[in-house]
C-alpha positions as CSV (number, residue, x, y, z in Angstrom):
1,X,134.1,121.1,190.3
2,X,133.3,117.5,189.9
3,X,134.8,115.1,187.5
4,X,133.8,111.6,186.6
5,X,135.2,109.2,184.8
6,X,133.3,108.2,181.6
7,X,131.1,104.3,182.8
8,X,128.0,101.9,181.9
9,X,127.8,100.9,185.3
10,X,125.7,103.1,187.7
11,X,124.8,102.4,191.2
12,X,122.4,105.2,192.6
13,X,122.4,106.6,196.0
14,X,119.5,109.0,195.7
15,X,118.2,112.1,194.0
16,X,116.1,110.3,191.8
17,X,112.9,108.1,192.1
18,X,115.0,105.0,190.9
19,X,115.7,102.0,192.6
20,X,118.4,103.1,195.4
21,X,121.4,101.1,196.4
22,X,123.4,103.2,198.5
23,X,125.1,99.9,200.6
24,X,126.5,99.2,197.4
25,X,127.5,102.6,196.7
26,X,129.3,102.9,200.0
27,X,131.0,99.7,200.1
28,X,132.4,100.6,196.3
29,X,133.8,104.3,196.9
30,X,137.2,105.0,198.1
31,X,138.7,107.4,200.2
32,X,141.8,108.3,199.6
33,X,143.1,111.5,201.1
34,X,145.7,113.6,199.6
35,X,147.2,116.6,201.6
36,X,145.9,119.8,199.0
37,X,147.8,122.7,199.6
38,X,146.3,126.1,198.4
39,X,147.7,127.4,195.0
40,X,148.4,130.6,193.1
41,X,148.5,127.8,189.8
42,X,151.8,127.1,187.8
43,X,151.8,129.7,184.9
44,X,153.0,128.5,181.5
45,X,154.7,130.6,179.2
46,X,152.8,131.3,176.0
47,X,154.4,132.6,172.8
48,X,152.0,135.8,172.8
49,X,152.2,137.8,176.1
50,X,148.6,138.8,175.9
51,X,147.8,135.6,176.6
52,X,148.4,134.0,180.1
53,X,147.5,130.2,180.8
54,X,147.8,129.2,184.4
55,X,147.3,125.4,185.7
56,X,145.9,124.1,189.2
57,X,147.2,120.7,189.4
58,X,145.1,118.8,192.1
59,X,147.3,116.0,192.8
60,X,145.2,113.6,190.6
61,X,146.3,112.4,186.9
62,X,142.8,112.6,185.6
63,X,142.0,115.8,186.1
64,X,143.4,119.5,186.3
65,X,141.8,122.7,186.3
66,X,143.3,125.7,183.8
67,X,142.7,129.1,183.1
68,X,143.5,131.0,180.2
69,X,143.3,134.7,179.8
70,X,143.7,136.6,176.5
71,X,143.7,140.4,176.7
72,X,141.9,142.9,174.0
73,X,144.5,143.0,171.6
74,X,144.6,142.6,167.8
75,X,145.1,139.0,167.1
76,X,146.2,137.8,170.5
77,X,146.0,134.3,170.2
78,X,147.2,131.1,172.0
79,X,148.2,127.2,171.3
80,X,147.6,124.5,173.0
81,X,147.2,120.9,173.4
82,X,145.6,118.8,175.8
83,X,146.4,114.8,176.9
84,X,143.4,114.0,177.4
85,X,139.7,115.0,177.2
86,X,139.1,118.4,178.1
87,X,136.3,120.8,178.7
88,X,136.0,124.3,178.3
89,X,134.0,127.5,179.5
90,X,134.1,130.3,178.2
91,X,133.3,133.0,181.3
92,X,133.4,136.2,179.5
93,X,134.0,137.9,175.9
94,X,134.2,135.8,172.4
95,X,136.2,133.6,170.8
96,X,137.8,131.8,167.7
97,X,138.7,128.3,168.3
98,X,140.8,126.3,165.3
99,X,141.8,123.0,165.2
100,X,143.1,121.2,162.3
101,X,140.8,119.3,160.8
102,X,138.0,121.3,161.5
103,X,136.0,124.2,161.0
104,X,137.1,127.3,162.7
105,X,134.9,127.8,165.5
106,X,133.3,131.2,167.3
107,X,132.9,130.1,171.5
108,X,130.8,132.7,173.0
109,X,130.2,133.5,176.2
110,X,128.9,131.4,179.3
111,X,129.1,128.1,177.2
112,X,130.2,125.1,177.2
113,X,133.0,123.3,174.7
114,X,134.8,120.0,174.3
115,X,138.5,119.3,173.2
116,X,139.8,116.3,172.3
117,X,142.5,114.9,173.2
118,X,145.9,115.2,171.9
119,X,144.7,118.1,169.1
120,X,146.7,121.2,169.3
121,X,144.0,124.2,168.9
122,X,144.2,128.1,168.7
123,X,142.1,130.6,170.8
124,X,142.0,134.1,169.0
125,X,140.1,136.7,171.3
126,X,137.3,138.4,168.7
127,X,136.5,140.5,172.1
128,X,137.1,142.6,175.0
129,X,137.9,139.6,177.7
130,X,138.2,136.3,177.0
């Protein structure tokens, strides 16, 4: 996975027929190395047992990776909210997602959904494996 932060500014380095300035893009980047050290993920206690959320911290504020997993069960749902932006995929099954403010939402499967930040939603499996 990748992550970027969100910028007007773009200095290329290839991969397109644009004009290239990869000096500039080298001299700009830096390396900073962090010792990663492999991970089963932190698992969060939700208030429904079918669900289980589980976080892979990566050592950098901006960006985590989670992983939430509701079993087939009548109205197994989960809450949540999120800090900042976040992005999420649904690999397998269906979905309800509310948030307040909004229309309930149906997430299917192998697409791609934004939250914002600092709204608490609700995932309600509508199928097998979400």
């Amino acid at each position: 996975m990748e992550a970027m932060v969100n910028s007007d500014n773009v200095v290329r380095g290839g991969l397109t027929p644009k004009y290239k300035d990869t000096k500039t893009l080298v001299e700009m980047l830096k390396y900073q190395f962090q010792e990663i050290k492999p991970t089963s993920g932190i698992r969060d206690t939700a208030d429904d047992e079918a669900a289980q959320f589980t976080r892979y911290p990566t050592g950098y504020q901006d960006f985590m990776v989670s992983h939430l997993n509701i079993e087939q069960a009548e109205e197994a749902e989960f809450s949540h909210k999120f800090n900042s932006m976040a992005i999420a995929f649904v690999l397998s099954g269906t979905c309800k997602a509310e948030i307040e403010g909004f229309t309930p939402l149906n997430m299917t499967e192998k697409k791609a959904y934004m939250i914002l930040p600092e709204q608490t939603f609700k995932i309600t499996n509508t199928s097998a494996n979400v």
